[in-house]
N, CA, C and O of each residue as an XYZ file, in Angstrom:
256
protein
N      24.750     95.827     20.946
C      24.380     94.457     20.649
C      24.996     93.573     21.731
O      26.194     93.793     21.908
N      24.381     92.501     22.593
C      24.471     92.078     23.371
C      25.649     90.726     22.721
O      25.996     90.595     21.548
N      26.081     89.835     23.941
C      27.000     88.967     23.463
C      26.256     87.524     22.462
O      26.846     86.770     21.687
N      24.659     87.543     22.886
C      23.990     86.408     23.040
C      23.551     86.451     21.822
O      23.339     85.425     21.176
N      23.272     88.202     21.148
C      22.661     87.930     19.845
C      23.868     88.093     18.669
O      23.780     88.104     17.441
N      24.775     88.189     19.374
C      25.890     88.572     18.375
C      26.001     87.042     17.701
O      25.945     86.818     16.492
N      26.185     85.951     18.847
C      26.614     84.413     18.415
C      25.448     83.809     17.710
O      25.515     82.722     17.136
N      24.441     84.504     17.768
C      22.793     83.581     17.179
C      22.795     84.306     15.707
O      21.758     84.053     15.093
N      23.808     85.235     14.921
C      23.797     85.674     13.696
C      24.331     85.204     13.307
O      25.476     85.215     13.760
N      23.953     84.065     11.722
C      24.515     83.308     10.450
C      25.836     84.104     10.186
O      25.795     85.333     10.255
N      26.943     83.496      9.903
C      28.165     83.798      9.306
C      28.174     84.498      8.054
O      27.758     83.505      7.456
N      28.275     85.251      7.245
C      27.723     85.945      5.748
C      29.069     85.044      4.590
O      30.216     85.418      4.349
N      28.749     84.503      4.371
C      30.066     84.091      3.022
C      29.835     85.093      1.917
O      28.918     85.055      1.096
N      30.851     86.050      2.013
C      31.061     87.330      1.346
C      31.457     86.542      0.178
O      30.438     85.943     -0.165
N      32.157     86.320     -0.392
C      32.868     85.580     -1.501
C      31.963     84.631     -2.220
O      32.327     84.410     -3.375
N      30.752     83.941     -1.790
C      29.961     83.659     -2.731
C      28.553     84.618     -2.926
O      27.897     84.573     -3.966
N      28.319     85.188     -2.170
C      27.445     86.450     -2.361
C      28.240     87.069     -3.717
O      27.843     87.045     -4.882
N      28.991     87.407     -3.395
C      29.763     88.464     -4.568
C      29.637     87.509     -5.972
O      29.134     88.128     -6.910
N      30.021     86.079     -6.269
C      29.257     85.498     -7.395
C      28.618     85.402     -7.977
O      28.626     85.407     -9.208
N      27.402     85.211     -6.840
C      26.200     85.400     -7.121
C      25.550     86.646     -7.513
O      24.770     86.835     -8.447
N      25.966     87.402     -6.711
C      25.591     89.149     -7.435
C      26.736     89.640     -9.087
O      26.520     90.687     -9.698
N      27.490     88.968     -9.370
C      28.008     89.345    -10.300
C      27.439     88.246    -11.543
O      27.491     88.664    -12.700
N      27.046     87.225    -11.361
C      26.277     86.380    -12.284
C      24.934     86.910    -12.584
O      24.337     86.558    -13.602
N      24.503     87.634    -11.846
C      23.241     88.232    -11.585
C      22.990     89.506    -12.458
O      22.081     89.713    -13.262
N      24.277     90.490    -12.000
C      24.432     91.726    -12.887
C      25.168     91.078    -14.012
O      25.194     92.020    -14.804
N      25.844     89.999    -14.667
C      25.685     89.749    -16.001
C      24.749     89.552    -16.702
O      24.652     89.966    -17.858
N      23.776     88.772    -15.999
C      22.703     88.571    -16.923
C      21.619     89.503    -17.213
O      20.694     89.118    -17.929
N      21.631     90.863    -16.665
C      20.963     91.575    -16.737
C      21.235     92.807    -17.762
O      22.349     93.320    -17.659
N      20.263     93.402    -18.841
C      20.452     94.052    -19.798
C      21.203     94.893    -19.449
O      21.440     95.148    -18.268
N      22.045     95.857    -21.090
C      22.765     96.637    -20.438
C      21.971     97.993    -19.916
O      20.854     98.120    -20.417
N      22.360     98.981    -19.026
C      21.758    100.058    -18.427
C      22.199    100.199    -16.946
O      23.002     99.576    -16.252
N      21.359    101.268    -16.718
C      21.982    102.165    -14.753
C      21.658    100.664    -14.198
O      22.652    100.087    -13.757
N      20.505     99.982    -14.151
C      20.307     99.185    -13.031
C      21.305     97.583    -13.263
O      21.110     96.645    -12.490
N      22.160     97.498    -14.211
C      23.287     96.555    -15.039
C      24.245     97.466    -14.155
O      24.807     96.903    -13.215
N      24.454     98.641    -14.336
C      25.934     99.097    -14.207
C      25.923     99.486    -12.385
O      26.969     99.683    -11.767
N      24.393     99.543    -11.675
C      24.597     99.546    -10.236
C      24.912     97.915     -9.117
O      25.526     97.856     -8.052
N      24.184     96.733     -9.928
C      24.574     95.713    -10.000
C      25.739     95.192    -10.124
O      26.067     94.086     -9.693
N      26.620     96.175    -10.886
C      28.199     95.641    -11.398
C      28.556     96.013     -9.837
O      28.705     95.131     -8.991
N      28.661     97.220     -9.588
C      28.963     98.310     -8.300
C      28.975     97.188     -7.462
O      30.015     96.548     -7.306
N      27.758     96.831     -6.816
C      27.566     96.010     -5.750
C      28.442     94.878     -5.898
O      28.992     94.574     -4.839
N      28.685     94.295     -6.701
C      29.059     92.976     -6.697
C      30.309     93.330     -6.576
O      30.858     92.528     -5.819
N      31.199     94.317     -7.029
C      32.422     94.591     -6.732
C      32.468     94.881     -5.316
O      33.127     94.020     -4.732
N      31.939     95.915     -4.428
C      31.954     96.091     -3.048
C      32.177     94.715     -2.608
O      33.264     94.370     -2.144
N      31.179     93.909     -2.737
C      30.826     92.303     -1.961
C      32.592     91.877     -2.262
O      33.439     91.916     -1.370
N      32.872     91.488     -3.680
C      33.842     91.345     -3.643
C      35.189     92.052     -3.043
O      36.039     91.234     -2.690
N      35.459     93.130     -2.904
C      35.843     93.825     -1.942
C      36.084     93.193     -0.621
O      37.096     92.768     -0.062
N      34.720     93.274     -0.273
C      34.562     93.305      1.455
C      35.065     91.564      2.219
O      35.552     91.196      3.288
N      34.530     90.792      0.750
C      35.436     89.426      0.893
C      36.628     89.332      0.764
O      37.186     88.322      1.194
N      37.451     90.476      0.061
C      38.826     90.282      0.033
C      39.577     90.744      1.699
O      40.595     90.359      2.274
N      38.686     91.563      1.994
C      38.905     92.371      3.348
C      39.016     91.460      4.247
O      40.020     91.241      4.924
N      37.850     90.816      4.293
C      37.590     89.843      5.708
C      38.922     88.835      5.499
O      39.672     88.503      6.417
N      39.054     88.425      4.109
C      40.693     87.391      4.236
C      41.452     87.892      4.985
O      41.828     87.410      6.054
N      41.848     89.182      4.392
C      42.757     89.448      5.226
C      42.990     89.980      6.968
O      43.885     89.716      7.771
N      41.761     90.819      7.079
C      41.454     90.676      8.717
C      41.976     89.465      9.191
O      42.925     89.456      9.975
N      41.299     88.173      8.679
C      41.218     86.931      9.735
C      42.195     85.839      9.071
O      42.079     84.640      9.327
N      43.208     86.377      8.160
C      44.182     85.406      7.883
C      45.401     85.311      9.425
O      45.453     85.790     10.557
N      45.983     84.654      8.812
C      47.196     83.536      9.675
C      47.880     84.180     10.060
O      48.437     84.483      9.005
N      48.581     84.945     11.091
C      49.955     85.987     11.033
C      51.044     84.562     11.197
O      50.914     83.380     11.515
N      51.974     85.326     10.841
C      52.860     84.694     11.359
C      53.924     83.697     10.039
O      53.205     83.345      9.104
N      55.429     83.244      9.880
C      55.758     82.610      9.427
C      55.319     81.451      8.753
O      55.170     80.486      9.503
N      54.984     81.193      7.166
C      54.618     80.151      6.646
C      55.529     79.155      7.057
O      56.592     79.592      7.498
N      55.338     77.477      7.017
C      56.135     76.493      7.655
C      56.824     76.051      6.229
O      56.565     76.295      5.051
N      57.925     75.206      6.978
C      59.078     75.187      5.699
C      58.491     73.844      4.958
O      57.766     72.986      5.462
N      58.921     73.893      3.847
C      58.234     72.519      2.970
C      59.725     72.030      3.031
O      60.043     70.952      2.528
């Protein structure tokens, strides 16, 4: 993947995807396609907890 199309791809907000897919698999009856819905929405959530931490702050919090 080149540098040019890397910067022209939308940012993904993992953390409201994962809402939205878990509001989604609530409202849906119970069964496999309820309990593969749960799945996903946990990954999403997951993968948003991931990216925090990848791209959090290193370093000493400042003194209050």
């Amino acid at each position: 993947m080149d540098r040019k199309n890397r910067e022209t791809q939308p940012k993904r907000d993992l953390h409201s995807e994962a809402l939205a897919a878990l509001e989604q698999a609530r409202a849906m009856p119970h069964g496999p396609a309820r309990s593969e819905a749960l799945k996903r929405a946990g990954l999403l959530q997951n993968a948003a907890d991931m990216q925090g931490v990848l791209f959090a702050k290193r370093g000493r919090p400042p003194k209050t």
